[in-house]
C-alpha positions, 0 to 999 in steps of 0.5 A, spaced: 515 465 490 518 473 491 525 472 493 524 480 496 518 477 501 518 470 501 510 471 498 508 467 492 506 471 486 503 467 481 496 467 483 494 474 482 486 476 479 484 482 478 477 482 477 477 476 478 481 474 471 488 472 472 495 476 471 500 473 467 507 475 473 511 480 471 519 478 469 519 482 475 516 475 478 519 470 475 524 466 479 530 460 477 530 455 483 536 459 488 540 453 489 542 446 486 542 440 490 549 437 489 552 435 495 559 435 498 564 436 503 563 441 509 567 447 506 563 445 499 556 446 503 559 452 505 561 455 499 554 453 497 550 456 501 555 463 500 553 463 493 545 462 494 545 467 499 548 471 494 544 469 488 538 471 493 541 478 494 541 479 486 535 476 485 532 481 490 535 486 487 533 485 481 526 484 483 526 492 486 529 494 480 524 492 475 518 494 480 522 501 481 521 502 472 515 499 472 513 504 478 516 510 474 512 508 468 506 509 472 508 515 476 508 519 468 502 516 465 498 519 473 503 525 471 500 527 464 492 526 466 494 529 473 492 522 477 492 524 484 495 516 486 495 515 494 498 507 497 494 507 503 498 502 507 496 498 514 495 492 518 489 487 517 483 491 520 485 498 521 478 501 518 482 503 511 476 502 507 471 505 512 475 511 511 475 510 503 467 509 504 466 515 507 471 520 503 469 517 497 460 519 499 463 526 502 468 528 497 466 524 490 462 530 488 468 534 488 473 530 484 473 523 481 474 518 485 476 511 484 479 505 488 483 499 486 482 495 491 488 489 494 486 484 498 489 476 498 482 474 497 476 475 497 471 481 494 468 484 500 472 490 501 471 491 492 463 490 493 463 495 499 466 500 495 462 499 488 457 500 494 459 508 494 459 509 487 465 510 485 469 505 479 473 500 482 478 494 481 479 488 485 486 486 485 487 479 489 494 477 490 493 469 492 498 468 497 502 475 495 503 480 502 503 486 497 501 489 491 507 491 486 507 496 480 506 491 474 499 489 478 497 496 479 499 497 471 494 492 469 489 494 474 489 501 472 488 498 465 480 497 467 478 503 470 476 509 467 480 515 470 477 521 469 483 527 468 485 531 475 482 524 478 484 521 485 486 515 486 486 511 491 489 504 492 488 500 498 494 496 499 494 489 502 493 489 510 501 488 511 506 493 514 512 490 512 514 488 504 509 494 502 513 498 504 518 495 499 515 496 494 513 503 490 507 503 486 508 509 482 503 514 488 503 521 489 503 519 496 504 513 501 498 514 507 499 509 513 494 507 516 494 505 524 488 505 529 487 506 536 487 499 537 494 497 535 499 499 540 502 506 541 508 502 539 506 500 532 511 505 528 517 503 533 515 496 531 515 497 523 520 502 522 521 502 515 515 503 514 513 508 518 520 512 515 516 511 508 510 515 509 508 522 508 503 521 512 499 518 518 492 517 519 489 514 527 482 511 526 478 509 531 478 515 536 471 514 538 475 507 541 480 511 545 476 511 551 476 503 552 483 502 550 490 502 553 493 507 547 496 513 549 495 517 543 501 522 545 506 517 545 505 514 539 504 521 535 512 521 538 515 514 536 512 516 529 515 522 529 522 519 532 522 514 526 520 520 522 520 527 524 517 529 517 510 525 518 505 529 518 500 526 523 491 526 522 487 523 528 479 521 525 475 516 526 470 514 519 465 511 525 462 518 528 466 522 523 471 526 528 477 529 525 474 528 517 475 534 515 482 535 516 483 529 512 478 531 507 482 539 508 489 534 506 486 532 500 483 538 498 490 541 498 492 536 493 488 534 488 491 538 481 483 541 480 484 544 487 491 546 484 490 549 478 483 553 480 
């Protein structure tokens, strides 16, 4: 169990094989079970809280190193790498489908896909053509960088390539976690709640950019579109904020006109 999160973390698969978990997680037991007296059972408790921090500590230290570790190795092939970040059924992967069928002949593209379980997502991807990695958490609420370590390992990323690693649905303990990105988008849609970035703080401070999906939605929903625009920006006045909808393509091209502006290719020409 990941003492950051509360997540169990021993179970991951990446493309179905399973990974061995990082020192990173692997965890004691927190606490004894001597019993004793009131102020001893007091004590107790201090001193497993203050293991918990430590271990929590630790935990986000070696994930910063290993995240490092990969923001070089993208650095020296000018790996675009994006941590994309939502809740369960914002359209994530429906905006992958359709960036990855308008823009692959650009640039490479290549997925690593999060999910607890389940290849649903992955398949819906290969679909696409782009090379892509399954990486299953089990019961973990996040991907960390040792597992976007090992899922790199099995795609061929081409140099100036952009990578695009869908988180899995959760707008908490991912925000904890650096993977070694370029970038962190968030992702929301209309159907969540003006409110989202007012609820999910750290989150929403931890992000470079903002995408709202499903605007062909917006007429049959209770979402004022300006208002959350605001909350985001009272939380974060530095997020840049898209507005799209993968269904009908509304608001594609600027997001597609972000990328452009990012990739290293594009930089470079």
């Amino acid at each position: 169990m990941c003492a950051t999160c509360g997540c169990g973390s021993t179970d991951t698969m990446i493309d179905g094989k399973k990974v061995h978990a990082d020192a990173a997680h692997s965890h004691g037991h927190a606490h004894d079970h001597s019993h004793g007296d009131h102020h001893h059972d007091d004590h107790h408790h201090h001193d497993a809280d203050s293991r918990t921090v430590s271990l929590e500590e630790d935990i986000l230290a070696k994930n910063q190193l290993l995240a490092e570790r990969n923001r070089g190795w993208f650095a020296g092939r000018d790996v675009f790498a994006l941590n994309l970040m939502s809740s369960p059924g914002s359209g994530k992967t429906s905006i992958l489908e359709r960036t990855i069928r308008d823009l692959g002949k650009e640039f490479p593209v290549a997925v690593l896909e999060g999910d607890q379980a389940t290849t649903a997502d992955a398949e819906r991807i290969r679909a696409t053509g782009a090379p892509v990695v399954q990486i299953n958490t089990g019961t973990g609420c996040h991907l960390d960088a040792h597992m976007v370590a090992h899922g790199v390992e099995r795609l061929d990323l081409k140099q100036g390539a952009v990578l695009m690693i869908e988180n899995v649905g959760n707008l908490v303990c991912p925000a904890l976690f650096d993977l070694g990105e370029s970038v962190r988008v968030i992702v929301m849609s209309v159907t969540e709640g003006d409110d989202k970035p007012l609820k999910y703080p750290h989150m929403f401070r931890s992000g470079q950019l903002l995408l709202i999906n499903k605007l062909d939605l917006l007429p049959h929903v209770r979402f004022d579109l300006a208002k959350c625009i605001g909350n985001a920006h009272e939380i974060n006045p530095d997020l840049e904020v898209l507005t799209l909808s993968a269904e009908t393509g509304e608001g594609m091209r600027g997001w597609y006109d972000w990328l452009r502006a990012r990739t290293p290719q594009r930089n470079a020409a």
